[in-house]
N, C-alpha and C positions, 0 to 999 in steps of 0.2 A: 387848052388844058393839056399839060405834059403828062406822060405816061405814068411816070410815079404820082402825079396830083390824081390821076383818074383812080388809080388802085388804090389811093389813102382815102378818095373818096367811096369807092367802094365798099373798102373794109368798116368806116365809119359806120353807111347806110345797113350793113350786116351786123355789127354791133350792138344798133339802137335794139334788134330785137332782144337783147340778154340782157335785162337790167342788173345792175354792181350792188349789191348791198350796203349800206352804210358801215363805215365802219367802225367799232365800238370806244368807247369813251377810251379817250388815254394812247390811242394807238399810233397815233404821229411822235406824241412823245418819246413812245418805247421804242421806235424804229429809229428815231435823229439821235436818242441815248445809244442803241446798239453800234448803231452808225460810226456816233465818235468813238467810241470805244473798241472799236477794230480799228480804225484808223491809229488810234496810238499805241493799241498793242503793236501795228505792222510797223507806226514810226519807229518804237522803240525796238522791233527787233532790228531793222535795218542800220540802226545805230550799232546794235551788241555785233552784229555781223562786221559793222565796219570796224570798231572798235580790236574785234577777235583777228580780223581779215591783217590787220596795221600791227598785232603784235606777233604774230606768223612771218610778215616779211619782216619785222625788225628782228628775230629771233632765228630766220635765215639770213638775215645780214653779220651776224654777230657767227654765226655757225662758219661762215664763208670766210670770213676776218680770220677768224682760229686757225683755221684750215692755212691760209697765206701765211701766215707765221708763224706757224708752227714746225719746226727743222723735223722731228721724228715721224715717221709715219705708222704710229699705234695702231694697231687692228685692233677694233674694237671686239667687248666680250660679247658672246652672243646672249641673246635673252631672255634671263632665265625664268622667265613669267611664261614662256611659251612652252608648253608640255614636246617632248620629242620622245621618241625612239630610233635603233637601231638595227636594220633589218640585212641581210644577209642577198649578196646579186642573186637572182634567176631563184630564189626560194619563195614561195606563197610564205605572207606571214597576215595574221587577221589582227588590227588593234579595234578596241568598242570605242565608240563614241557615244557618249554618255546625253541625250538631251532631256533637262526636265521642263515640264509642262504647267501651269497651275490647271489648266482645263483640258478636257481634250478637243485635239485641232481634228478636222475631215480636211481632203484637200489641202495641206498642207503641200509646198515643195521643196528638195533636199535637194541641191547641184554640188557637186564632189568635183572641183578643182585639183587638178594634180600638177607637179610641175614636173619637167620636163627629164623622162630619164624613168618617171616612176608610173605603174599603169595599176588599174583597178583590176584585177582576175576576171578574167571572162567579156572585158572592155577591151581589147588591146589597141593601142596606138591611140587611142581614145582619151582626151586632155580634160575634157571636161564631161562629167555626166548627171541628168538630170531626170527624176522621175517625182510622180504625185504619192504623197504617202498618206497614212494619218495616225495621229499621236494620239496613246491615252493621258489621261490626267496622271501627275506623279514623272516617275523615272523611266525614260525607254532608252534602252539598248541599242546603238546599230554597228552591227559587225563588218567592218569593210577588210578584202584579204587583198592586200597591196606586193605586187611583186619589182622590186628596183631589176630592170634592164640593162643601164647604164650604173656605172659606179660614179654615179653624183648624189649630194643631198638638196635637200629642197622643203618646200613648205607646204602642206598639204590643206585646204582651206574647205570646209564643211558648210555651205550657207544654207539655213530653213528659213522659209518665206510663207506665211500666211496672212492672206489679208495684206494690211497696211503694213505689214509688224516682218521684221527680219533680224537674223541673228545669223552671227558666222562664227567658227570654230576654225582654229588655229593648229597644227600638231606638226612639230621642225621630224624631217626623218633625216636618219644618216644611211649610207649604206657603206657597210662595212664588207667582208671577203666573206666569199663563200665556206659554208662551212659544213662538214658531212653529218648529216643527224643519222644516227642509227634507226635500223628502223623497226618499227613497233608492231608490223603486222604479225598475227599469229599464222606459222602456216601449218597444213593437217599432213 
């Protein structure tokens, strides 16, 4: 008897004591029914996948083609679906990011993506930052004070993650010169 034959028999002699209850009318049916029916939903995604996968490369094929025959070389417009601002080198400036909620989330997490040149107040050098928060139902608020270091622009990306479920926020910044604000302390 081999090693694995001794412990299948084992397991067996240990088994006999828990008897399986029968199992109820109908029940093989509804398992070979759920059975098929995940198998052709996965067939069928696997299709839309390859389907979606084949119109992607032909759609970079075609993008690539343009590109080699194309004599002008047009800078494309930037895009204007993407909310931006204008912030000023070496000034704190604070923009809200706006997230709604249909419920409210506990443990929820926000990671604040910066690109290169731009830093979060009070993060410095710090490219990415990420903490546990939690959302009410409806409209919250988050005030991020972004200071440009560098006189570059860039794309600032906002991702909340709870659960299975994620969502990212997009906001183009430029930075523009520095510019002198008057200043608004009272003094006595």
């Amino acid at each position: 008897m081999t090693m694995d034959n001794k412990h299948d028999h084992t397991l067996d002699e240990l088994l006999k004591d828990y008897p399986m209850p029968e199992a109820e009318a109908g029940f093989y049916d509804r398992a070979l029914l759920n059975a098929s029916r995940e198998g052709t939903r996965r067939q069928r995604n696997r299709w839309m996948f390859t389907g979606f996968g084949s119109a992607v490369a032909a759609g970079v094929a075609v993008l690539l083609m343009i590109g080699l025959f194309s004599n002008s070389p047009d800078v494309p417009a930037p895009d204007s679906s993407i909310p931006g601002v204008t912030i000023a080198l070496q000034q704190p400036r604070t923009i809200n990011l706006m997230f709604g909620s249909k419920e409210a989330l506990d443990n929820a997490m926000l990671t604040v993506t910066l690109p290169d040149g731009i830093e979060l107040d009070g993060f410095p050098g710090q490219k990415e930052v990420t903490w546990e928060t939690s959302l009410a139902a409806g409209k919250n608020m988050l005030p991020l004070t972004l200071v440009a270091v560098k006189p570059v622009s860039g794309e600032v990306f906002a991702r909340l993650s709870h659960m299975d479920r994620q969502q990212t926020f997009q906001i183009h910044i430029d930075v523009g010169p520095s510019q002198s604000t008057p200043s608004t302390e009272k003094t006595s």
